[in-house]
C-alpha positions in Angstrom: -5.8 17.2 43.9 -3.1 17.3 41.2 -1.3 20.5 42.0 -1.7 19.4 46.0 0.7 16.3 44.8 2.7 18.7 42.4 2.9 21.3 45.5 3.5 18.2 48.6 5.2 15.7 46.9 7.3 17.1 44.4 8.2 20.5 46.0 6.5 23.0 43.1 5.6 26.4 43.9 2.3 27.8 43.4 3.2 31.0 41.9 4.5 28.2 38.8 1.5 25.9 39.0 -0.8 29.5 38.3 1.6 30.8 35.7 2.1 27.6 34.1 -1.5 26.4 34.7 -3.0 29.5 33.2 -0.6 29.3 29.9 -2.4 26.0 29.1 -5.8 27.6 29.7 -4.8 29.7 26.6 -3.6 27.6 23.7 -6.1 24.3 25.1 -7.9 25.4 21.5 -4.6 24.5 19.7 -5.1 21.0 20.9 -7.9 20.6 19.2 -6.4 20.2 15.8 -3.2 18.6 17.1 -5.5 16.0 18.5 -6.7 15.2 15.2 -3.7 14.9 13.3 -2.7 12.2 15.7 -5.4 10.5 15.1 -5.0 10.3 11.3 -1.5 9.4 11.6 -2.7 6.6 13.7 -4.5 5.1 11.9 -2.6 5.6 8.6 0.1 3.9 11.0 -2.4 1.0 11.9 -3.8 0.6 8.3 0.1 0.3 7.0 0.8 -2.5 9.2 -2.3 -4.7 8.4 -1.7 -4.2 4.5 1.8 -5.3 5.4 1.0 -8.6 7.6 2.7 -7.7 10.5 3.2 -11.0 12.7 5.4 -12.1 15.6 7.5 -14.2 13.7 8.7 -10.9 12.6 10.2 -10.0 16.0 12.3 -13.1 15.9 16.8 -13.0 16.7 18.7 -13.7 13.3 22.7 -14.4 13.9 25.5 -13.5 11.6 25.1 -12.1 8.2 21.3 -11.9 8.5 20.8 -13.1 5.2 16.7 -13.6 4.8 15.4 -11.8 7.7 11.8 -11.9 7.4 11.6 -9.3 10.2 14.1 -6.7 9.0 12.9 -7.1 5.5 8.6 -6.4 7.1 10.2 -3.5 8.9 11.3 -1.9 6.1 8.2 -2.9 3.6 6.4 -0.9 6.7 8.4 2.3 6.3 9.0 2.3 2.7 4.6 1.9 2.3 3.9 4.8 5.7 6.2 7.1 4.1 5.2 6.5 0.0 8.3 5.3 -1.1 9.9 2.5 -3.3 12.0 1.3 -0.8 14.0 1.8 2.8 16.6 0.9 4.7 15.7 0.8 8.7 18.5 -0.7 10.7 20.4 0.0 14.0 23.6 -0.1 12.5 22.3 3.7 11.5 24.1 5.2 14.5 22.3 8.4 14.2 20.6 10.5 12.3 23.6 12.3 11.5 25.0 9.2 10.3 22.0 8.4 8.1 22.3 11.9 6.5 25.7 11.4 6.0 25.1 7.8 4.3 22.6 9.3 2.2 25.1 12.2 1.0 28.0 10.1 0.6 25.7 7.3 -1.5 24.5 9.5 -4.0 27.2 12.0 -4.3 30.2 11.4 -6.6 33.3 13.4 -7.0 32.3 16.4 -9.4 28.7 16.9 -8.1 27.2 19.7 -6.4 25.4 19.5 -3.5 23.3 22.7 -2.6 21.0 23.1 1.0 18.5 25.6 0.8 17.6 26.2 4.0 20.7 28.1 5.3 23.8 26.3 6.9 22.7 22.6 8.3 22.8 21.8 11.8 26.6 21.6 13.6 27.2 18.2 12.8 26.9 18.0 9.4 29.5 21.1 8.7 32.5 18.6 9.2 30.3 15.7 7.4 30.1 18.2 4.7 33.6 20.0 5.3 32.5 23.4 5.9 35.0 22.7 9.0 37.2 19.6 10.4 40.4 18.5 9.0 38.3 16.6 6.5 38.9 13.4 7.5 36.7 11.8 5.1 33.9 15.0 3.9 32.4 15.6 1.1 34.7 18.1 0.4 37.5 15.6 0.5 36.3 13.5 -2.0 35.9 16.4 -4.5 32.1 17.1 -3.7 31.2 20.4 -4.0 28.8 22.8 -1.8 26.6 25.3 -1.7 24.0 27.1 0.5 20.9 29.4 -0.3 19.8 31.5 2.7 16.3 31.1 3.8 14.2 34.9 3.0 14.1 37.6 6.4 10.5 35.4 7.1 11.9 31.8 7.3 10.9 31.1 4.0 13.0 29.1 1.2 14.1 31.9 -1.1 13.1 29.9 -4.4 14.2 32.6 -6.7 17.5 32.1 -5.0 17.6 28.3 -5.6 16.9 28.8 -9.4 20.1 31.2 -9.3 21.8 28.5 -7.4 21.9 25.8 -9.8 24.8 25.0 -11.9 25.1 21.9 -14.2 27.4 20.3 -11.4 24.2 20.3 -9.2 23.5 16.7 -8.7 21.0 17.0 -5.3 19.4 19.8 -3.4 18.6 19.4 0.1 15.9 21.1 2.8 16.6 20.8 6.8 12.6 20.2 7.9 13.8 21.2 11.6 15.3 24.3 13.1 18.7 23.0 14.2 20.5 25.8 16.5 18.8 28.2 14.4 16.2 30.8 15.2 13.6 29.9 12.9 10.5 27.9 12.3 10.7 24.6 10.8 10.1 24.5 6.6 6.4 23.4 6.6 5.3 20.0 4.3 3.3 23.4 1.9 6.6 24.7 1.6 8.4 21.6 0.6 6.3 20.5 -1.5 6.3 24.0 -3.5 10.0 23.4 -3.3 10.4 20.2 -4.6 7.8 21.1 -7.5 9.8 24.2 -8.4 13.3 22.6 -8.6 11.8 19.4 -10.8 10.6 21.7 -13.3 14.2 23.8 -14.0 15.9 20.3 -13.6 14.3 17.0 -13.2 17.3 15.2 -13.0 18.4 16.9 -9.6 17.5 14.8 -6.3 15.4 16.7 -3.8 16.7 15.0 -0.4 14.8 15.9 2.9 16.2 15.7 6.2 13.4 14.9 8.3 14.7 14.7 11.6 12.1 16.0 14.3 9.3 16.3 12.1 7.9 12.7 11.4 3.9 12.9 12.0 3.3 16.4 12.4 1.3 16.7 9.4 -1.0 14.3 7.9 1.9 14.1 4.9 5.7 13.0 4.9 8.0 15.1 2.7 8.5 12.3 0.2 4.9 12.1 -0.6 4.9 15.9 -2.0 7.9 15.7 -4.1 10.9 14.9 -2.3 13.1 11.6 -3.9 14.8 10.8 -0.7 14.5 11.2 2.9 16.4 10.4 6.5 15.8 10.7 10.5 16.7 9.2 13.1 15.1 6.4 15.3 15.5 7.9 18.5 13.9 11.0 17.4 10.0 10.8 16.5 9.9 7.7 14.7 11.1 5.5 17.7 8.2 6.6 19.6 10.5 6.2 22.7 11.0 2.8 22.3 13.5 2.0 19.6 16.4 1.5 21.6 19.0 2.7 18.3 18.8 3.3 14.6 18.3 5.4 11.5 15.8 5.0 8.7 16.1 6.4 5.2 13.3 5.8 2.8 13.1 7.0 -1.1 13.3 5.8 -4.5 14.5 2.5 -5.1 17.9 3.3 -6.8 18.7 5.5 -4.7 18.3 3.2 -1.9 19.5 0.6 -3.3 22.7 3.4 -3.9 23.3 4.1 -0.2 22.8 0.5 0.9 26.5 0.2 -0.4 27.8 2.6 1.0 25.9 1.5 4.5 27.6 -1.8 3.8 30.0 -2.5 0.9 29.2 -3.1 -2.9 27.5 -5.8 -4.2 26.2 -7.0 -0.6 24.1 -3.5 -0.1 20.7 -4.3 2.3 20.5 -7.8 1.4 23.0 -8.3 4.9 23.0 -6.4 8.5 21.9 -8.2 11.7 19.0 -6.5 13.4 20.4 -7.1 16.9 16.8 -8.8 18.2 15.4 -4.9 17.7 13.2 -5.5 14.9 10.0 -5.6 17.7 11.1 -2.6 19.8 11.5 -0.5 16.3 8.1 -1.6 14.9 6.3 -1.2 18.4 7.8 2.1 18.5 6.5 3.1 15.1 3.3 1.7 16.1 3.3 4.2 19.2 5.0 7.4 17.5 2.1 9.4 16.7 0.8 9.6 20.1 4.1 10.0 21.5 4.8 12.9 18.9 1.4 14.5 20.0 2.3 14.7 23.8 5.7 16.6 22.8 4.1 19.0 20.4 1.5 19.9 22.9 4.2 20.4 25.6 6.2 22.5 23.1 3.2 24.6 22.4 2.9 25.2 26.2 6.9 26.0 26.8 6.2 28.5 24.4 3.2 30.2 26.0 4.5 29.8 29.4 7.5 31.6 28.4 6.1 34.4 25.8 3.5 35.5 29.3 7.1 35.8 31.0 8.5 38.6 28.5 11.3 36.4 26.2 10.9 36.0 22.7 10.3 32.1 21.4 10.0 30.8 18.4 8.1 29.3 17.1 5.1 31.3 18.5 2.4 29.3 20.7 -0.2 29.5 17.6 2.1 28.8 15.1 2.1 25.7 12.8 4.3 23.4 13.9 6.4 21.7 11.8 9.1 19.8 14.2 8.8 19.1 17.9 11.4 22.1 18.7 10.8 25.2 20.9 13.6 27.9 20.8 13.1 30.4 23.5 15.8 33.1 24.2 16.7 33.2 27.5 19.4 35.9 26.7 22.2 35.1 29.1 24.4 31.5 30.2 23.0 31.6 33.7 19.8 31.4 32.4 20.2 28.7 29.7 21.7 26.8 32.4 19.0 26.8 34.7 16.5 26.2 32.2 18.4 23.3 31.9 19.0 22.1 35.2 15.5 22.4 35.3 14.8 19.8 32.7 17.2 17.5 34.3 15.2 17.3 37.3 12.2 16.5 35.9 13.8 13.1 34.5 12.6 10.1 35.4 16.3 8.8 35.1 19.0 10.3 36.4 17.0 13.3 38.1 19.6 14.0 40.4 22.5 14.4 37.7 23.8 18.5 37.1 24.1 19.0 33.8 26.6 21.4 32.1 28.4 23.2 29.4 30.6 20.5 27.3 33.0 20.4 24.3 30.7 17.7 22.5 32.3 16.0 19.1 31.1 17.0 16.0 29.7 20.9 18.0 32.2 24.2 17.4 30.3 25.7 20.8 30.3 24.2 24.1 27.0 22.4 24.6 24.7 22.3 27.7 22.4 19.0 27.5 19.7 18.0 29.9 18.0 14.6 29.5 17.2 12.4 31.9 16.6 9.2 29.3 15.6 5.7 29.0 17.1 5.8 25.9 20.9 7.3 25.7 20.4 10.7 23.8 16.6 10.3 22.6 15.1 13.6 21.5 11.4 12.2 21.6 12.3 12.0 25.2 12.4 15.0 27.2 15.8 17.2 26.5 16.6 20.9 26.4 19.8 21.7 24.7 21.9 25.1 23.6 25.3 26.0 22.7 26.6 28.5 24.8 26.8 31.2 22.7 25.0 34.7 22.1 22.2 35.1 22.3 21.6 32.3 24.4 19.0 30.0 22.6 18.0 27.0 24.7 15.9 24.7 22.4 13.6 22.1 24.7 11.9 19.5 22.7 10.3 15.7 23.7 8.1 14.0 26.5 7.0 10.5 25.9 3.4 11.9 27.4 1.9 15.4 27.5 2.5 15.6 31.1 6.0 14.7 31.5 6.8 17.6 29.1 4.4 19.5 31.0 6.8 18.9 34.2 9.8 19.6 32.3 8.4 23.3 31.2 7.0 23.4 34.9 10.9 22.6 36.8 12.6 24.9 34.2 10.4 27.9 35.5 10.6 26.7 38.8 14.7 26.6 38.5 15.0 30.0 37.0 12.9 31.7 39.7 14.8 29.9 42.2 17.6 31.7 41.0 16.0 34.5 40.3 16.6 34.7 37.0 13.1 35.6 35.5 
């Protein structure tokens, strides 16, 4: 009945229902332990919003300043408690997660230190943020900040030998990318970061360990600041959102170092205590409340993009039995046409704006022209289904999202279905 309504009513071919329908036959095992994960974030979810008294007088409008907001203030009692931390700031003044990174940086950092990322060069739009490009304009390099990058080892791995070597006594925070970014690599595990973390505290306890946790929120049982890390951001239309939020950033850690960015967020001496919530504060917590289940769908899908596409001959990455670590799947397609169909393909799944073409782009902050499909309730939400690449060699589309396991299903399915269309693959 389902693939006579795929085949009738939606126009799929049956040669991509088999292929497609048989790739899911094969990693259905997998699920099993994804499944169960869910679950326990869940519930961890369920039992931090009892201990912290969530009630609807929470979800209630502020005006001006905000000063008192008993919602905003629960919101971020919920994230600081989910994630371990002293404290957090959870607002939709936090643009992106980009911008949360960058508030995080810019709080801590003062003209002299050293900032050093050990997972290779961080995604595009931090290199202006951090002045590896731009005309400055306000980077870290501007203001005197300076920087530093440790390769990851040939397996993915964070070269810790090389981080030791790394350190100066300028070195004031050292920083891990959780996600793959335009990269071709598997996300840095919560094992790996916590060896991390433990392995820089002992040469120099005084150095922050900073996470950027965008795309990995409740893929493991454990968040990256409770194994180690001091401070940590994302984004709330990434996994945390659960689809829902409709804008915002988080960034959770110890307390002065919260309290630290909360001025640079706003201005000195006014920090967190002000910042209207905009009526979101229901949307953000319902959204948290949903994430893990929303997180499970995309990961599933992801697992399934990649077996679909490993039976058809290109590499991915990661591989379908791999641990996953973000909600990412990279898959070499190996030429523009083919990224671009893959993409098109996505587009048409949407529920919104189905019809639209995507294509190649000069997007701010990217040095590549970038293709972006996603069809969105939500204006640029990753948890929702999107497929993205610059369009460069060798041609790396990266397809991540589905607010349910079937929508991403559909995505994988129109993506195959567009590339043999053109014949492509």
């Amino acid at each position: 009945m389902l693939n006579q309504l795929l085949t009738e009513n939606l126009g799929i071919r049956p040669d991509v229902l088999e292929l497609v329908d048989q790739a899911e036959q094969k990693i259905q095992p997998a699920f099993q332990k994804l499944n169960e994960i869910m679950a326990y974030n869940q519930y961890k979810v369920l039992d931090v919003f009892q201990k912290c008294r969530i009630t609807d007088v929470h979800f209630n409008w502020t005006t001006g300043y905000g000063y008192n907001d008993a919602g905003r203030d629960a919101l971020e009692a919920v994230y600081a408690r989910l994630f371990g931390t002293e404290a957090a700031l959870v607002r939709p003044i936090i643009v992106s997660g980009t911008h949360a990174l960058t508030l995080t940086l810019a709080g801590i950092l003062r003209p002299g230190d050293e900032l050093i990322y050990c997972t290779g060069r961080p995604y595009d739009t931090l290199e202006e943020v951090i002045g590896l490009r731009g005309e400055g304009r306000g980077s870290l390099k501007e203001f005197g900040i300076s920087y530093k990058q440790v390769e990851l080892t040939p397996d993915g791995r964070i070269d810790l030998p090389a981080v030791a070597a790394a350190i100066s006594p300028k070195t004031r925070m050292m920083t891990v990318q959780r996600a793959t970014g335009y990269d071709w690599r598997k996300a840095i595990t919560i094992a790996e970061i916590a060896e991390w973390a433990s392995f820089v505290k002992k040469i120099r306890p005084d150095i922050i360990c900073m996470a950027d946790n965008c795309y990995g929120e409740f893929l493991h049982p454990q968040e990256p600041t409770e194994v180690g890390v001091d401070v940590m951001a994302g984004s709330l239309i990434k996994n945390p959102g659960g689809g829902l939020a409709l804008t915002g950033g988080y960034i959770v850690g110890r307390a002065d170092l919260i309290e630290a960015i909360s001025y640079r967020m706003t201005s000195p001496g006014i920090g967190g205590e002000c910042g209207l919530m905009f009526g979101q504060t229901r949307t953000m917590l319902q959204g948290l409340f949903m994430a893990p289940q929303t997180v499970n769908g995309a990961v599933r899908g992801a697992m399934l993009c990649a077996q679909v596409f490993s039976d058809l001959g290109c590499e991915v990455n990661p591989l379908p039995e791999d641990e996953r670590s973000d909600i990412i799947q990279c898959v070499k397609l190996g030429s523009a046409d083919r990224v671009v169909a893959f993409c098109e393909g996505i587009q048409a799944a949407a529920p919104v704006d189905s019809y639209v073409t995507p294509v190649p782009w000069e997007m701010p902050g990217y040095s590549d022209p970038v293709i972006m499909a996603a069809g969105a309730f939500i204006q640029g939400s990753s948890i929702e289904l999107s497929a993205d690449a610059p369009i460069r060699p060798p041609y790396i589309v990266y397809f991540q999202g589905g607010l349910t396991y079937e929508y991403s299903k559909f995505g994988v399915i129109k993506a195959l279905q567009r590339l043999r269309e053109r014949g492509l693959i």
